[in-house]
Every structure is written in structure tokens, then in C-alpha cells.
C-alpha positions as CSV (number, residue, x, y, z in Angstrom):
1,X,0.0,0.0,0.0
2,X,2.9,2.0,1.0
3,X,4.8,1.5,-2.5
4,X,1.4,2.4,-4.5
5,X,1.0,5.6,-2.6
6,X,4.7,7.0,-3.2
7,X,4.1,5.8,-7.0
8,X,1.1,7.6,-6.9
9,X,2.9,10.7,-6.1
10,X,5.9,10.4,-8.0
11,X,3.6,10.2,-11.5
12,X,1.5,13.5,-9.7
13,X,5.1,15.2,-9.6
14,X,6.1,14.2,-12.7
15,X,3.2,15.3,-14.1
16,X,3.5,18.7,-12.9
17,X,7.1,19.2,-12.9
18,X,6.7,20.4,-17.1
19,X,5.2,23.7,-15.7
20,X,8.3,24.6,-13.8
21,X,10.3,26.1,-16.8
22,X,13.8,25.1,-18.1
23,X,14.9,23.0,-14.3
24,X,11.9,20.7,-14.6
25,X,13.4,18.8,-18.1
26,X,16.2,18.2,-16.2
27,X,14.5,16.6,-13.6
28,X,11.5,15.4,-15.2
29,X,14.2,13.4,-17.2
30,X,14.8,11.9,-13.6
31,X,11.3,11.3,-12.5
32,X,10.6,10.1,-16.0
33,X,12.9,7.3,-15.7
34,X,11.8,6.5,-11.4
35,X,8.4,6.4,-13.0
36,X,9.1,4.1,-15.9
37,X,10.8,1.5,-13.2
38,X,7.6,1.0,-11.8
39,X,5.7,0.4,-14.8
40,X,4.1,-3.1,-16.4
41,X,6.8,-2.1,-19.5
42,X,10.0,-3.0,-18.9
43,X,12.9,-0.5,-18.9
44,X,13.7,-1.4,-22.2
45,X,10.2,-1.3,-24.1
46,X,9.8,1.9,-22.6
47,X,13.4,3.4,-23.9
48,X,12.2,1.6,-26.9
49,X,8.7,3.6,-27.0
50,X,10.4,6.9,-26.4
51,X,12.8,6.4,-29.3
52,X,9.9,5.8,-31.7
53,X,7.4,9.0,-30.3
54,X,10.9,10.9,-31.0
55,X,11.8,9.8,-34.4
56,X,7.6,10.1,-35.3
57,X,7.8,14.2,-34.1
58,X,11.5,14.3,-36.0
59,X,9.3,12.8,-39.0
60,X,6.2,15.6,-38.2
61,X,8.7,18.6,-37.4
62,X,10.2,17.9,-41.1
63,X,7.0,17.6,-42.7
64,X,5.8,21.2,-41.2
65,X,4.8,23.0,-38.3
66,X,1.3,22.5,-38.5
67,X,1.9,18.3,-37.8
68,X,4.3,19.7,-34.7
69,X,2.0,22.1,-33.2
70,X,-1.4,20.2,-33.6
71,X,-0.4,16.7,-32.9
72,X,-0.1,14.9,-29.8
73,X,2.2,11.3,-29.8
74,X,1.8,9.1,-27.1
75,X,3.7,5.4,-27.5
76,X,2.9,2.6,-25.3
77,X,4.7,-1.3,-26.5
78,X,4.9,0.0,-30.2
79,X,1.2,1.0,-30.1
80,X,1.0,4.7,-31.4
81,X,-2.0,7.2,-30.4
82,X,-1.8,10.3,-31.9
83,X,-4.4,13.1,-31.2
84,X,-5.0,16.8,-32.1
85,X,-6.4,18.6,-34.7
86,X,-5.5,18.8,-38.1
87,X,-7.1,20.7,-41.1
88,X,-8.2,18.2,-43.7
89,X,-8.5,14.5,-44.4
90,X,-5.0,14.8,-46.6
91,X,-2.7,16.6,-43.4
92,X,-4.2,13.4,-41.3
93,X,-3.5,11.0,-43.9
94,X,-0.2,12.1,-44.2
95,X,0.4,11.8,-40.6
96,X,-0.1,8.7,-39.9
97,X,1.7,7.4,-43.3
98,X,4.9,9.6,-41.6
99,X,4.4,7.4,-38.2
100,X,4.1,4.2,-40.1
101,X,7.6,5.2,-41.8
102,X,9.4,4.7,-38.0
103,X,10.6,1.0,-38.4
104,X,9.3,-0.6,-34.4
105,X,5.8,0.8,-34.7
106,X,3.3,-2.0,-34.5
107,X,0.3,-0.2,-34.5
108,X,-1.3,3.0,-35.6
109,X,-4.2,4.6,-33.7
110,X,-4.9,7.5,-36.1
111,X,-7.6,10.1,-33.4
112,X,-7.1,13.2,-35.6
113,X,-9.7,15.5,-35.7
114,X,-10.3,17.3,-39.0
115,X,-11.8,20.4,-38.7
116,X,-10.9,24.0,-40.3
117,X,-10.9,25.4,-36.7
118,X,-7.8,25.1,-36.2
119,X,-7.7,24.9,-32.5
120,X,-10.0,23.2,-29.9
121,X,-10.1,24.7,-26.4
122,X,-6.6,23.7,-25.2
123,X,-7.2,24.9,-21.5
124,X,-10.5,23.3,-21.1
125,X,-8.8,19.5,-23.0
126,X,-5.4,20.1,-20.3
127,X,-7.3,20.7,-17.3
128,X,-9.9,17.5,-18.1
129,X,-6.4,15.9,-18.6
130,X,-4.9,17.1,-15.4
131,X,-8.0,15.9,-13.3
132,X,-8.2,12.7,-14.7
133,X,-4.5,12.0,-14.0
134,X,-5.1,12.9,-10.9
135,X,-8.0,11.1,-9.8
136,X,-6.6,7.9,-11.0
137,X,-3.8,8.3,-9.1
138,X,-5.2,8.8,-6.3
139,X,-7.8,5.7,-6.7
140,X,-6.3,3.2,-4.8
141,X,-7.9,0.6,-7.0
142,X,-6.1,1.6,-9.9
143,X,-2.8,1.5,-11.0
144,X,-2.8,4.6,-12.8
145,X,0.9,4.6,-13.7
146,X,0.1,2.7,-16.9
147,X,-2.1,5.0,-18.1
148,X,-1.4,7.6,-20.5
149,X,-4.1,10.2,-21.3
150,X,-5.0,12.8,-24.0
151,X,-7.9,14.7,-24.2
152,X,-8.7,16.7,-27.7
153,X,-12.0,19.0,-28.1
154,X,-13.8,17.2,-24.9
155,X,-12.6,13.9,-26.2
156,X,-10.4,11.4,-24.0
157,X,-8.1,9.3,-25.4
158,X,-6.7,6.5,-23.2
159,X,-3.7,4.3,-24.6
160,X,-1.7,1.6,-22.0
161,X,-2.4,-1.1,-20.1
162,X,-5.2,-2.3,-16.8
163,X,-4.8,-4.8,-14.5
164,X,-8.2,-6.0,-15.4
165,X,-11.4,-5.0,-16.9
166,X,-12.8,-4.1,-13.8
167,X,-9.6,-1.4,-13.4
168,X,-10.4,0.0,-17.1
169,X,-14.4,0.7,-16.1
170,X,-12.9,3.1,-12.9
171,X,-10.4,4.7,-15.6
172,X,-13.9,5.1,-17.7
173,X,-15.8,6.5,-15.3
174,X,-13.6,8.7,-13.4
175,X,-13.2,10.4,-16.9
176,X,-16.9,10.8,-18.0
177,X,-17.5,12.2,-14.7
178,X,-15.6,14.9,-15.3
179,X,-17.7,18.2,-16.8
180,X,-16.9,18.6,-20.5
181,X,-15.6,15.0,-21.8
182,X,-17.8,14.6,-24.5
183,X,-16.5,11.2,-24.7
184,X,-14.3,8.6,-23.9
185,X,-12.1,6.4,-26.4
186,X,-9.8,3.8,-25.0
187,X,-7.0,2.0,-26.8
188,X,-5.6,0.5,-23.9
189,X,-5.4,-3.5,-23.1
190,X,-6.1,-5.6,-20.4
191,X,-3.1,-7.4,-19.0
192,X,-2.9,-10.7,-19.3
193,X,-3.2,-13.0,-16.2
194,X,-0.1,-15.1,-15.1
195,X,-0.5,-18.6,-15.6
């Protein structure tokens, strides 16, 4: 119980620790790695998993700044989630053939929203995230450091891995409960039981 607690607050810290300024990637490099030991990925797949999100942004970043500034990357066992917004049907075609391109990635989950807007309502889609984060890490019932969460125009996006099924429906429902999700869409997996 002990161990899940100071978990729990190591992933709040690290969490928070990108709204410090310039001293938090230094250590948020730190907490990133004292997070990732605790994790259901081993050291390696998640070394591995931050090598591909980086060489998918270097891939984005070259194609144009409107793939780096809309387009959220989030890599969990070779499964890619990307979210954001981008303006038509060829910018998020093009995206996900530029993630496909990274030699490791197993899967694509292509959540771009097309719309001419240009931009949802980015305080709104990071506080939903923040509270979400934080509720399941403080649910002792789930173990929310396998979770990772991106909410675009009052849509969740879940990618990692539950304990069980039972673990998931608490992710679920701690997000709809939340005032302006819209909705919830989860590509995470259940782990496998030991046998």
C-alpha cells in the first residue's frame, strides 16, 4: 500500500514538474525514468517507445509545423496514439503514413480530428487531462501509472495497459464524470493473467 502511494505521487510530480520552466526537463528526465521502473513495460520497451514517439515528431517537425503544433504522440509497447487537430483528411493522412515510416511501430491509432478550426479549447482539453490523472492516481484501485491520457475537443483518449477490466471501467468512469468530456475512447489493453 505504502509502494502504491509513493508511486502515486511520484507520476503527480512528474506530471506537474513540465510547468516549472527550463529545471523541470532536467528533472522530469529523472522522475521520467523513477516512474518508468515502476511500470508493467519493462525499462527497455519503454526506452524503446520513447525512441519511436521521438523519431515520429522528428518525422512531423520535417513535414511542417502544422503536424508539430497540432499533434499529440503518445507510444505505449509499439502501439501509437496520436491526437490533435489537423485541417483536412489529406494533413491526417499524411500523418499517420509519416508514423508508419518509424521501423518498431506495430500499430497506428490514427484520433485526428479534421476540422478547419484550427484549434479546440486547449485549456479546457489540459485541465480534463490534469483531473483525470489525478484522480486515478489517487484511486487506490487503480494502478494509474500505466495509463497515459490525451484529451482533444472534450474527447479522452486512453492508450496503456489495466490490471483487469474491472480497473479500465474506474479509468472510464472517473473520466466521463468529469464536466466537458464529451467522450471517452480507449485503446488500452487488459493485461494478461499469469498462468
Amino acid at each position: 500500500m505504502r509502494c502504491r502511494k509513493t508511486i502515486s505521487l511520484c507520476i503527480l510530480m512528474a506530471s506537474l514538474l513540465p510547468l516549472a520552466g527550463c529545471v523541470s526537463t532536467v528533472i522530469g528526465a529523472g522522475a521520467a525514468v523513477g516512474v518508468a521502473a515502476f511500470e508493467e513495460r519493462s525499462l527497455k520497451v519503454h526506452a524503446e517507445d520513447t525512441t519511436l514517439a521521438t523519431k515520429i515528431r522528428y518525422n512531423l517537425a520535417e513535414a511542417g509545423k502544422q503536424y508539430v503544433t497540432s499533434i499529440g504522440i503518445e507510444v505505449y509497447e509499439g502501439r501509437v496514439l496520436m491526437t490533435g487537430i489537423v485541417e483536412t483528411e489529406e494533413n491526417r493522412a499524411e500523418a499517420l503514413k509519416l508514423a508508419w515510416k518509424v521501423e518498431g511501430v506495430k500499430d497506428v491509432y490514427n484520433e485526428l480530428q479534421v476540422t478547419d478550426s484550427g484549434l479546440s479549447d486547449l485549456a479546457k482539453d489540459s485541465l480534463v487531462t490534469t483531473k483525470l490523472k489525478s484522480r486515478i492516481t489517487f484511486d487506490e484501485n487503480i494502478y494509474a501509472i500505466n495509463y497515459s491520457i490525451e484529451t482533444v475537443a472534450g474527447v479522452v483518449y486512453l492508450i496503456g495497459m489495466a490490471q483487469n477490466q474491472a480497473e479500465l471501467d474506474k479509468v472510464i468512469a472517473h473520466a466521463r464524470d468529469l464536466g466537458y468530456v464529451k467522450r471517452v475512447i480507449s485503446h488500452v489493453r487488459i493485461k494478461k493473467a499469469a498462468s
